[in-house]
N, C-alpha and C positions, 0 to 999 in steps of 0.2 A: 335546429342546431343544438347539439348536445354542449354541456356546459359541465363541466367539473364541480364537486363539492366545495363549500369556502376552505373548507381545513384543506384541501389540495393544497400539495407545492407548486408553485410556478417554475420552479427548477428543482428536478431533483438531483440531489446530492447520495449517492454511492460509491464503493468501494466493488473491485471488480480484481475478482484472483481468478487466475485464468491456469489451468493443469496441463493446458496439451501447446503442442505449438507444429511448427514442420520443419523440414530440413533446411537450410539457406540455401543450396544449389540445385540449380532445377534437375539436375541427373538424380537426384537423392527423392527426389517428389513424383517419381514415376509410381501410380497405382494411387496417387493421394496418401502415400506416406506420408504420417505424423507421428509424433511420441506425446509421452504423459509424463510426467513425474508432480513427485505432492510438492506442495507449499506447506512449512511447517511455523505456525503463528504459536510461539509462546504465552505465557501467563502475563496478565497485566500492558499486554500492547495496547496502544493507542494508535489507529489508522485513519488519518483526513480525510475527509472527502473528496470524491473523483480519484486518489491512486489506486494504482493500477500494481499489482503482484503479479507478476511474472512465474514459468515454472522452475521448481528444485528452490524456489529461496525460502532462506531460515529468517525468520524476524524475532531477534535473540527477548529476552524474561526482560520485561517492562519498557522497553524502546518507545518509540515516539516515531513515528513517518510523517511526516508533512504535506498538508493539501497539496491533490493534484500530481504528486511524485510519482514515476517511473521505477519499481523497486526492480531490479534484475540482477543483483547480485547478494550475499546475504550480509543481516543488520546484525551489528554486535551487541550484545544482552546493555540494555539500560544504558541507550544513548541515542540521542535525538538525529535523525536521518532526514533528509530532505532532497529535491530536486528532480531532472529528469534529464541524464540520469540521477538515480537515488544514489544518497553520497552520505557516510558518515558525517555529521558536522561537528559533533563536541559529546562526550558522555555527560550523563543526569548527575549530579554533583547535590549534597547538603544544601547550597544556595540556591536551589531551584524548588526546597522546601520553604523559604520565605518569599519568592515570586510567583504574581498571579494566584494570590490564593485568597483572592475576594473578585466579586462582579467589575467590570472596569465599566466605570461609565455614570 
């Protein structure tokens, strides 16, 4: 029986941007029609683990996406998104400069 290294994860944790996708009505998937388009990930994002990008979304200059989110629409620059669907929830504001900015625990 084959056994993993100890540094293995037991779960791994990824981020998964996906470019192509296909039509939604089945008359339009005739031939295995599908499309492409980019994802465009700015400077300074921050992406959780397990979310999922969608194609054509922008994830705007230093944002924030939340574990596990749904992004398929696009993230406004420098504010914190979350869910599934992905949902703006509040912009990065000065006070988020003195939270979380030491180990918790």
């Amino acid at each position: 029986m084959a056994t993993s290294p100890s540094w293995w994860p037991r779960r791994l944790i990824s981020v998964t941007l996906t470019t192509s996708g296909h039509p939604v009505h089945p008359a339009r998937r005739v031939d295995f029609a599908r499309f492409s388009e980019p994802i465009m990930i700015e400077d300074k994002v921050w992406i959780g683990g397990n979310a999922v990008v969608l194609p054509g979304v922008r994830i705007g200059y230093g944002s924030v996406i939340g574990a596990g989110s749904a992004v398929s629409r696009d993230v406004p620059p420098a504010g914190v998104a979350d869910g599934d669907p992905c949902r703006a929830l509040r912009p990065i504001t000065d006070h988020d400069l003195t939270t979380r900015t030491v180990a918790i625990g």
